[in-house]
DRENTORKOL-47459 format. One record per residue (C-alpha): residue number from 1; x, y, z. Coordinates in steps of 0.05 Angstrom, whole numbers. Example, Ala and Ser with C-alpha at 12.3 -4.5 7.8 and 13.67 -1.06 7.14 Angstrom:
@n:1; px:246; py:-90; pz:156 $
@n:2; px:273; py:-21; pz:143 $
END
This chain:
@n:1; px:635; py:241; pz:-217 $
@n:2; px:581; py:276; pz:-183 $
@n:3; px:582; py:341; pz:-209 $
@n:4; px:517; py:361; pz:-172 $
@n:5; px:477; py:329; pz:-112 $
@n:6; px:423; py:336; pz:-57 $
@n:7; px:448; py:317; pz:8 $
@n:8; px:417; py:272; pz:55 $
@n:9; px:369; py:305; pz:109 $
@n:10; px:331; py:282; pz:161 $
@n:11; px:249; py:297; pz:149 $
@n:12; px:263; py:314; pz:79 $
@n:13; px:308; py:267; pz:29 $
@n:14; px:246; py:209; pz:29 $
@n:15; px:228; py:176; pz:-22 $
@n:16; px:178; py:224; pz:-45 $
@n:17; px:223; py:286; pz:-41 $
@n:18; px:280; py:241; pz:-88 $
@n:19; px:226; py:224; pz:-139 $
@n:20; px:209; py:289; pz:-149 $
@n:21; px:281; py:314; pz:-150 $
@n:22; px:298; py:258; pz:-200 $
@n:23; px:231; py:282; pz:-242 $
@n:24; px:266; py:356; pz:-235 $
@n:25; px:344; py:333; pz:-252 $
@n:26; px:365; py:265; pz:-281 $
@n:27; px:436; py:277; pz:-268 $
@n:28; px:435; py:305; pz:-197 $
@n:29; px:461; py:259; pz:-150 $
@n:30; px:406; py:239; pz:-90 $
@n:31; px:420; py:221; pz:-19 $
@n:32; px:375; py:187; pz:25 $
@n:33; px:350; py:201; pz:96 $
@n:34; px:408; py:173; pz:143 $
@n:35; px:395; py:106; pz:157 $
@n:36; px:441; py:81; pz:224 $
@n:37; px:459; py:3; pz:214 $
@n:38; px:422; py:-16; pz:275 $
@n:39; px:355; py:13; pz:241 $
@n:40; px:378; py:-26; pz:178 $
@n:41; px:387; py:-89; pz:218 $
@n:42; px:325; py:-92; pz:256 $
@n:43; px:273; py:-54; pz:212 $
@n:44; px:220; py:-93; pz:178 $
@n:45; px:229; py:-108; pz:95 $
@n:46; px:174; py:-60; pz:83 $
@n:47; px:188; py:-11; pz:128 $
@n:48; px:260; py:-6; pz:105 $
@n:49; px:235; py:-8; pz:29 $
@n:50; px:188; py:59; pz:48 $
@n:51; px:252; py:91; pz:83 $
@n:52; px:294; py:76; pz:25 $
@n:53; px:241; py:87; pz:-32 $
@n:54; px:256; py:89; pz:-115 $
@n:55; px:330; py:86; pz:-128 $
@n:56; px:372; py:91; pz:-193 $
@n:57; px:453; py:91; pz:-210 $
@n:58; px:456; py:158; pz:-182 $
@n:59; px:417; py:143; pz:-100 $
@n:60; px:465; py:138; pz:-53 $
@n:61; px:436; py:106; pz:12 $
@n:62; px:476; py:142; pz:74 $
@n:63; px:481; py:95; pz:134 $
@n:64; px:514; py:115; pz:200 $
@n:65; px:548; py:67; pz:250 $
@n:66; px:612; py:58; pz:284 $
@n:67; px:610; py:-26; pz:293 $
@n:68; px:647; py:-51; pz:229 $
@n:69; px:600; py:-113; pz:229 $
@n:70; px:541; py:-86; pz:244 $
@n:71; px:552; py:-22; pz:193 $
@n:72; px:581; py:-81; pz:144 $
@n:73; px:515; py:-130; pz:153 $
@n:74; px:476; py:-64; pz:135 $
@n:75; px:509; py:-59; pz:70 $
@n:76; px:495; py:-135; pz:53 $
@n:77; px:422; py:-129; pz:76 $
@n:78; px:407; py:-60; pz:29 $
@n:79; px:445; py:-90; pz:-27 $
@n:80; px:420; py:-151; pz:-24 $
@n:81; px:343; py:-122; pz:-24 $
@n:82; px:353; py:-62; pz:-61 $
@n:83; px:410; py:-78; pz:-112 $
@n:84; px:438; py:-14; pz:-81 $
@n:85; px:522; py:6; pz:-98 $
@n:86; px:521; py:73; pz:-74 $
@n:87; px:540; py:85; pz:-4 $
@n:88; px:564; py:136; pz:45 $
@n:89; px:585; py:141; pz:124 $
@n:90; px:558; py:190; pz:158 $
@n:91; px:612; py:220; pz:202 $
@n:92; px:586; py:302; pz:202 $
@n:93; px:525; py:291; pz:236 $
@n:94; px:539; py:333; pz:307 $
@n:95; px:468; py:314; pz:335 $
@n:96; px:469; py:291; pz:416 $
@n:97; px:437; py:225; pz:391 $
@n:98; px:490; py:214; pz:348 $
@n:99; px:548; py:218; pz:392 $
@n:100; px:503; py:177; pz:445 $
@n:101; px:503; py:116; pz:387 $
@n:102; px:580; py:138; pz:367 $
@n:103; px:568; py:154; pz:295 $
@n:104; px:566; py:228; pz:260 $
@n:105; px:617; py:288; pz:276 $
@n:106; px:646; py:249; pz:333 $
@n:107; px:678; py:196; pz:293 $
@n:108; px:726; py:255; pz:264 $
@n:109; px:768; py:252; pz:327 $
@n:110; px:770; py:170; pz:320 $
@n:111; px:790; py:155; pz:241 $
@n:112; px:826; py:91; pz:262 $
@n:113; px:752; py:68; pz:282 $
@n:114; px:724; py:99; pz:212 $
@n:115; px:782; py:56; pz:185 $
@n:116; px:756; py:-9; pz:212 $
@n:117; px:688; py:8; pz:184 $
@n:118; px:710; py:21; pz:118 $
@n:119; px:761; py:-28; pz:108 $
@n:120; px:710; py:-87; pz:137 $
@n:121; px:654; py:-71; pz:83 $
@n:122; px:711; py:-76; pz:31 $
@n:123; px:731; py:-136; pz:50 $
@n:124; px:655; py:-157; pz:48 $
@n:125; px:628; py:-122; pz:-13 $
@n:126; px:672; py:-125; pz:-75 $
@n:127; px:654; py:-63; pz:-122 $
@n:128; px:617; py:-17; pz:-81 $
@n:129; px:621; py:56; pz:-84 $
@n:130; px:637; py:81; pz:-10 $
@n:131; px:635; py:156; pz:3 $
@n:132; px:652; py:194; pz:70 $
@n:133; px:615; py:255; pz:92 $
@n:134; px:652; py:301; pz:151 $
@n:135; px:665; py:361; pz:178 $
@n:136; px:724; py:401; pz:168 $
@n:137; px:737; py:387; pz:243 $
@n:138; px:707; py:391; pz:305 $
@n:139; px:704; py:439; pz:374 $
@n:140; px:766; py:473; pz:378 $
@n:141; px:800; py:440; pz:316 $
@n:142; px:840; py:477; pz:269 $
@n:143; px:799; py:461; pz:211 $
@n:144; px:840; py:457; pz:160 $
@n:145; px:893; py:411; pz:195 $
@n:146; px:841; py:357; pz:219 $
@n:147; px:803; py:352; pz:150 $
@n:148; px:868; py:340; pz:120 $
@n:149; px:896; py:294; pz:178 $
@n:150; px:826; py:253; pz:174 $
@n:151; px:829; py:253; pz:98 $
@n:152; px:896; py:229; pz:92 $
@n:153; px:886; py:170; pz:145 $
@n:154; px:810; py:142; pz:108 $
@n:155; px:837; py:153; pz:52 $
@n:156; px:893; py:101; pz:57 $
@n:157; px:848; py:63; pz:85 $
@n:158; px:807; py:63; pz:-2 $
@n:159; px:761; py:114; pz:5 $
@n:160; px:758; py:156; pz:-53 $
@n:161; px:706; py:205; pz:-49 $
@n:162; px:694; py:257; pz:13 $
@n:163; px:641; py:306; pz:18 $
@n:164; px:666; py:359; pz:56 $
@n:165; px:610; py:394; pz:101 $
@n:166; px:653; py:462; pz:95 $
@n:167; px:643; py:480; pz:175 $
@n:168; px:666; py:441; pz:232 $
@n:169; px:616; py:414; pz:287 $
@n:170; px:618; py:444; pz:361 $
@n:171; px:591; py:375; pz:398 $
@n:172; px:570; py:424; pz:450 $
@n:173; px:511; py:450; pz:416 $
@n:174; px:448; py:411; pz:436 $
@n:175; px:404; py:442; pz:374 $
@n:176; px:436; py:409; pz:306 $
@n:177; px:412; py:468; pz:270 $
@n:178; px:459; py:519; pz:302 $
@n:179; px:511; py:474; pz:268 $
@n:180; px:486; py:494; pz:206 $
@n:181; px:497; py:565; pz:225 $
@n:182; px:544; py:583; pz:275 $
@n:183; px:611; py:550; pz:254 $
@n:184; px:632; py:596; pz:198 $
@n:185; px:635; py:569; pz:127 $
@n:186; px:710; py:560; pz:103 $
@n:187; px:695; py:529; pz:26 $
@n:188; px:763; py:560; pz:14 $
@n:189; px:787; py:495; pz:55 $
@n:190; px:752; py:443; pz:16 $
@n:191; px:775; py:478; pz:-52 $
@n:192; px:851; py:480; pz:-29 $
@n:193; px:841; py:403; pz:-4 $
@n:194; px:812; py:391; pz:-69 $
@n:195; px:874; py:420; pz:-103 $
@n:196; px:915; py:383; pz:-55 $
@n:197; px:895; py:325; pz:-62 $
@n:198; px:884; py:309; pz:-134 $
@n:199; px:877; py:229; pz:-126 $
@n:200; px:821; py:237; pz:-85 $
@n:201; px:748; py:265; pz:-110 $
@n:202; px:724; py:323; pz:-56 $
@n:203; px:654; py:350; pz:-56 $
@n:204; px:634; py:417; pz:-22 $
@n:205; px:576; py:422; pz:18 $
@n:206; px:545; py:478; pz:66 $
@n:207; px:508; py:540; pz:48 $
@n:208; px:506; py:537; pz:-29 $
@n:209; px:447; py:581; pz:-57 $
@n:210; px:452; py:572; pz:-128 $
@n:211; px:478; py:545; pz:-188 $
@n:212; px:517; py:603; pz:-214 $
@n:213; px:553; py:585; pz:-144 $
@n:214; px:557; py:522; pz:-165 $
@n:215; px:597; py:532; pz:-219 $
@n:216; px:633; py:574; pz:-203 $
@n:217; px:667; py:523; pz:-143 $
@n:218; px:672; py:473; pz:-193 $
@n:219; px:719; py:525; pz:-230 $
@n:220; px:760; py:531; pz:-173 $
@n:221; px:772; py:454; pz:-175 $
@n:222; px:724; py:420; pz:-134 $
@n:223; px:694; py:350; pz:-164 $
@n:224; px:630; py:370; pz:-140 $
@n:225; px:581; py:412; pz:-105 $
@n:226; px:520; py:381; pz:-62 $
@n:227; px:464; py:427; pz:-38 $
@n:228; px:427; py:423; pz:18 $
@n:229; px:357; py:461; pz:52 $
@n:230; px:359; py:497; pz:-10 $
@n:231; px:341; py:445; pz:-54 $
@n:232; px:275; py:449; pz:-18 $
@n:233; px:270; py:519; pz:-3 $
@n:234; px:276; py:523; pz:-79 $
@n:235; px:274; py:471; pz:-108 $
@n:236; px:261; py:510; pz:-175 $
@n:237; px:333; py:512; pz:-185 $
@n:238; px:344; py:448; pz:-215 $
@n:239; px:295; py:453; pz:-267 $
@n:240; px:359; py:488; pz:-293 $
@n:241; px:409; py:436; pz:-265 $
@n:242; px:414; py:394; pz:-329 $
@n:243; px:428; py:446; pz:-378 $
@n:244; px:463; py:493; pz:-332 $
@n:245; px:514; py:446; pz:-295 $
@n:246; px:506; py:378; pz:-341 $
@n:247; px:506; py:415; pz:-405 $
@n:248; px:443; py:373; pz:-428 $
@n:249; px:395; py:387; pz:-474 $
@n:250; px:334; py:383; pz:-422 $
@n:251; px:274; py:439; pz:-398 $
@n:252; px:230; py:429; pz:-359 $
@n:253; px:174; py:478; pz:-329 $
@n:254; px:146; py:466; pz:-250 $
@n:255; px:71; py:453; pz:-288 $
@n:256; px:111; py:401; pz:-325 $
@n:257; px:149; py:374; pz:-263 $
@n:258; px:89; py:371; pz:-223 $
@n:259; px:43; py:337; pz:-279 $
@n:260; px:101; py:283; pz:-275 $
@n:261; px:94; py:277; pz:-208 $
@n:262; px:22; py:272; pz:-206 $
@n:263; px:25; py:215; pz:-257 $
@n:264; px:74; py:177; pz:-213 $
@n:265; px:31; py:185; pz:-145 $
@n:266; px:-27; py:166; pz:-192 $
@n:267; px:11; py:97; pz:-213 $
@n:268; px:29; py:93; pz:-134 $
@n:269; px:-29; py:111; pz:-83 $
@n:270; px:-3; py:145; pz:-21 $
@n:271; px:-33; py:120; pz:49 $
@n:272; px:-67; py:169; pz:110 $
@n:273; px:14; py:154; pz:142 $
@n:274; px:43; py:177; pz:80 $
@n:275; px:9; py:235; pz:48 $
@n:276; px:48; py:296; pz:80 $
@n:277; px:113; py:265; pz:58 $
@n:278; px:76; py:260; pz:-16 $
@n:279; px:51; py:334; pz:-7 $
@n:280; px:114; py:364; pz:16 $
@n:281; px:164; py:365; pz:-45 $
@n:282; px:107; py:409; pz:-78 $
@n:283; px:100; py:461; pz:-24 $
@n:284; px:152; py:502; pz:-43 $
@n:285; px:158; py:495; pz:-119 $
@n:286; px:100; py:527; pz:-126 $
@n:287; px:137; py:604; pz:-92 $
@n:288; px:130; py:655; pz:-133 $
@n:289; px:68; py:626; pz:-175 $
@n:290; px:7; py:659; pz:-169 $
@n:291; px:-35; py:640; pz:-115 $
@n:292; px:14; py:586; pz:-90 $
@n:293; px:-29; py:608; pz:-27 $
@n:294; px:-82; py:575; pz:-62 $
@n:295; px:-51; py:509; pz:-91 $
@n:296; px:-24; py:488; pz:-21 $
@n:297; px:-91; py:502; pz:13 $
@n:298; px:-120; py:451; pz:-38 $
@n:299; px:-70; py:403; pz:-14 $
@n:300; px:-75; py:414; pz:55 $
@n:301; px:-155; py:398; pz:54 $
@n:302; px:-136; py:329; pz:11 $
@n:303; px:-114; py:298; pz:74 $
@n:304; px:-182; py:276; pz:87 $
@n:305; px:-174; py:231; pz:26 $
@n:306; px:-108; py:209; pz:12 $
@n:307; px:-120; py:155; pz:-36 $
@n:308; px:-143; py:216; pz:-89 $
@n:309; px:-78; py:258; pz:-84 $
@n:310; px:-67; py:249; pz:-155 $
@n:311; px:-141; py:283; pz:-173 $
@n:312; px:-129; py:331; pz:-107 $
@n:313; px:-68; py:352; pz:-139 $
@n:314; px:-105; py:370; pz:-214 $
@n:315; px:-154; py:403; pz:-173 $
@n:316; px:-101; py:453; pz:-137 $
@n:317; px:-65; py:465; pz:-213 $
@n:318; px:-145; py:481; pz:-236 $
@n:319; px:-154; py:526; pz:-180 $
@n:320; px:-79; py:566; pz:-202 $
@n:321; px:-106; py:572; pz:-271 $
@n:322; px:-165; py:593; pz:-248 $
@n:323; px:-140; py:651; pz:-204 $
@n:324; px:-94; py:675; pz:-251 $
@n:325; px:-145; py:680; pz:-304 $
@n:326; px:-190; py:725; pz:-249 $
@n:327; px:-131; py:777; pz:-243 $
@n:328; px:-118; py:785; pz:-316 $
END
């Protein structure tokens, strides 16, 4: 059960932001970028292995499509390369490109189509794990009627698990991110359907700031909570994740994370294409540290010379410790 994950988003789940959230929590669940299954399909074997980067037990690899063979092939191909289970169908992205390709939000008004999807990669890949992640409805929905009515039809269909974005999608909105904001939040909906619907396993998503929240909607009977912008806005939160939502024995310290992380960019050499992916799961641990100012401006200037990230990134700890020990 996954008490605790990062969602997928686009320009920040890569592979570099999961390693570093897997250095920072070994139980959190991780979601990569959406992948559709035409990318999958047609991408070259490297260029799909950089997209889809380290995984464990606990990656899911999100893939978006509405063609049950084409969506199905993509499974076989990601499995077959990546010895990936864990999957999930993107049907809450409300982005104009996605309802061009008929995948995302749009998909909530056609279930008998998400139905053919899922029941085709069944019948194609024996003991997978297959997730769905919606909306609670979109445009003029009443929200809590269509997440149930789309629910109860994938669901019969052997889906088991549902993250519930806890906001429906207006299709009308041409910026994605006022999707994020403008539909108002009902988690109440997602707990009562978790309540509801005790067979099935319902995570909450949308606009959860910390792990004392985390909790306490696991309390109230959801399975499990994923987090989204604020796992890189803060990422310092799940140094505690482990101990505080896991119950394990683990602490960690951001010096500590980020020594980890330096090791594994040491061991694996970033190119000139890759380095502000590498750079960016580090730009925002670092708040509240003294002259994080400092730290990132050492980063920024490594750009010049990607292949030494791993000293570049001693050199902006040094110049931290340095700076602190000037104001004391």
């Amino acid at each position: 059960m996954d008490k605790l994950s990062v969602a997928p988003m686009m320009k920040f789940s890569h592979k570099y932001f999961r390693v570093f959230h897997r250095i920072l929590s070994s139980e959190a669940t991780l979601y990569t970028e959406m992948l559709t299954a035409n990318e999958v399909l047609h991408l070259r074997e490297d260029v799909l292995a950089d997209r889809i980067g380290v995984v464990d037990e606990r990656t899911v690899v999100q893939l978006a499509g509405s063609d049950p063979e084409k969506v199905s092939s993509a499974v076989g191909k990601v499995r077959m390369l990546f010895n990936v289970q864990n999957f999930n169908l993107n049907v809450g992205c409300p982005s104009t490109h996605a309802q061009a390709g008929k995948f995302g939000a749009v998909l909530m008004k056609d279930s008998q189509t998400v139905c053919a999807v899922v029941k085709r990669v069944f019948e194609c890949h024996a003991g997978i794990d297959l997730s769905i992640k919606c909306r609670l409805g979109v445009d003029e929905d009443d929200e809590k009627a269509a997440v149930y009515r789309f629910v109860d039809a994938v669901a019969k269909c052997g889906v088991r698990k549902f993250i519930v974005h806890a906001r429906k999608a207006l299709l009308k909105f041409k910026k994605t991110k006022l999707n994020r904001s403008v539909p108002p939040l009902r988690k109440d909906i997602a707990v009562e359907l978790a309540r509801d619907r005790e067979d099935l396993e319902i995570v909450v998503n949308g606009g959860v700031g910390d792990l004392l929240e985390v909790k306490e909607l696991l309390s109230k009977g959801v399975h499990g909570v994923m987090i989204g912008r604020k796992a890189f806005s803060d990422a310092g939160l799940f140094l505690e994740a482990d101990r505080e939502v896991f119950g394990k024995d683990r602490r960690l310290t951001k010096e500590e994370a980020i020594e980890q992380y330096r090791q594994f960019l040491k061991e694996n050499p970033v190119t000139k294409n890759n380095y502000l992916r590498a750079i960016h799961p580090l730009k925002q641990i670092v708040s509240g540290m003294c002259s994080a100012g400092a730290f990132r401006r050492v980063l920024a200037e490594g750009e010049r010379h990607p292949e030494e990230l791993a000293s570049t990134i001693e050199k902006a700890c040094s110049s931290l410790g340095q700076t602190k020990r000037q104001k004391t």
